[in-house]
C-alpha positions in Angstrom: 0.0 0.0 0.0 1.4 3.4 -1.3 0.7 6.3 1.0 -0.7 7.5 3.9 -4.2 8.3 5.4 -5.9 8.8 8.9 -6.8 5.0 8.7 -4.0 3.6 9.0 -3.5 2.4 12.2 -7.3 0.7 11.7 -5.3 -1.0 8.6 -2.6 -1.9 10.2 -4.5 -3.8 13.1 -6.9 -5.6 10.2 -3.5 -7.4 8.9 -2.1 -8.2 11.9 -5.9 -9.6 13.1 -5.4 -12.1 9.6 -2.2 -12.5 10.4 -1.3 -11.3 6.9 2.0 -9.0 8.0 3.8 -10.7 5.6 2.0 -10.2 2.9 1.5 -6.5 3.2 4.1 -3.0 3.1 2.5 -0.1 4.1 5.4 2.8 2.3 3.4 5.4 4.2 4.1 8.9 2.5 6.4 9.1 -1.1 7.4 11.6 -3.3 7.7 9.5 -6.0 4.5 6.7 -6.1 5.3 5.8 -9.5 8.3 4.1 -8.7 5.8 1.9 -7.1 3.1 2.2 -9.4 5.5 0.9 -12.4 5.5 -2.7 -11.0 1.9 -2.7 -9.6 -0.2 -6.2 -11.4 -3.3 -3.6 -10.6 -3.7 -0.5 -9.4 -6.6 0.3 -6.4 -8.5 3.6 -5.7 -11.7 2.3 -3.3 -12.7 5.7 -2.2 -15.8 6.3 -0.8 -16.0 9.5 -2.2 -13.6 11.2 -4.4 -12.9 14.9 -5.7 -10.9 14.0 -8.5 -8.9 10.6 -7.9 -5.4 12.3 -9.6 -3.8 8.6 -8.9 -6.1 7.4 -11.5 -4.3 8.8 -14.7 -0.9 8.5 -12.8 -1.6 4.5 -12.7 -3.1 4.5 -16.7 0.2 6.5 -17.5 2.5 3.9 -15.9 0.5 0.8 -17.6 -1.0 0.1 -14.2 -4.6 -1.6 -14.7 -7.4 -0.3 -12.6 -9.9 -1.6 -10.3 -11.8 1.5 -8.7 -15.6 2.5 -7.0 -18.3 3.7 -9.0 -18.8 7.1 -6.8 -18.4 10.9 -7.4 -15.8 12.1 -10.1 -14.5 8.6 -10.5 -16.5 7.0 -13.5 -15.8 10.5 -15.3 -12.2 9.0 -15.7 -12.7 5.7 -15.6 -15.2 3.8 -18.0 -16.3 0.5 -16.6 -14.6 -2.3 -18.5 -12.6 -0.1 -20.9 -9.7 1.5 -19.0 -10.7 0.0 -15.6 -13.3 -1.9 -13.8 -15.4 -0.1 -11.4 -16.7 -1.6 -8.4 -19.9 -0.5 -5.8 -18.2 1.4 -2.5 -17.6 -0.8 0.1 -18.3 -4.0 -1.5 -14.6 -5.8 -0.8 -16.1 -9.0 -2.5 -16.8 -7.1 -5.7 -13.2 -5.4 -5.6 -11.6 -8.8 -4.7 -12.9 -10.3 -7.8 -12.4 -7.4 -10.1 -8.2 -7.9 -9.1 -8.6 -11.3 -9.5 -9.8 -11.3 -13.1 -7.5 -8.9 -13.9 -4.4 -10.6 -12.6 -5.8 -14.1 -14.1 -7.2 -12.4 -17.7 -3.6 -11.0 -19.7 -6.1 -9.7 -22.6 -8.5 -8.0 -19.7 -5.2 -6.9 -18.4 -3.1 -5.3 -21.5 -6.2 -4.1 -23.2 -7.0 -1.9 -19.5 -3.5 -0.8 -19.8 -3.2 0.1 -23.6 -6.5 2.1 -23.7 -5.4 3.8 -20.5 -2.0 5.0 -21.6 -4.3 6.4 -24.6 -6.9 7.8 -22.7 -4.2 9.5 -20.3 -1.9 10.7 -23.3 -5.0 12.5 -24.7 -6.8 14.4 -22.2 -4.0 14.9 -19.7 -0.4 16.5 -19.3 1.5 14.0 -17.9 4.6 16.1 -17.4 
């Protein structure tokens, strides 16, 4: 997990609870995420509300495959099944499948990535 948040320590106590410390790193804050973002198998954003989601087009320029909620500003950038698969807020089942196809799916996968690097070359300035 890239980054940092007020609910982190709840985080932190969930792995431990599942006993799942090793499967986690927490960086906390980064100046430079898309170090981390360039060897990501899927990128996450599972706001429950969100102004703008600027990770969004940072992950589509790095390749990075999406799995994101269906609220606020989000489905603006992402369109369901094209550059990203959008899940319902809060529903960890839905989001745990929607990684899972993409990591088991390589044409799901590269065709999320390809039309995101499009998408993100077109209406944004990466620099």
């Amino acid at each position: 997990m890239v980054g940092d948040g007020e609910l982190r320590d709840q985080v932190e106590e969930m792995i431990h609870n599942f006993d799942m410390d090793s499967s986690f790193l927490i960086t906390g804050w980064v100046d430079n995420p898309t170090a981390y973002m360039k060897v990501m198998d899927v990128g996450c954003l599972l706001s429950r509300w969100e102004g703008f989601g600027l990770v969004l087009p940072e992950y589509m320029a790095c390749g990075v495959p999406i799995v994101a909620t269906n609220v606020d500003a989000i489905p603006n950038i992402i369109e369901d099944g094209n550059n990203g698969l959008l899940v319902a807020k809060d529903n960890y089942e839905a989001c745990a499948l929607a990684v899972q196809r993409i990591y088991s799916d390589a044409y799901l996968k590269d065709k999320i990535s390809n039309i995101g690097k499009n998408i993100v070359n077109e209406k944004y300035y990466i620099e």
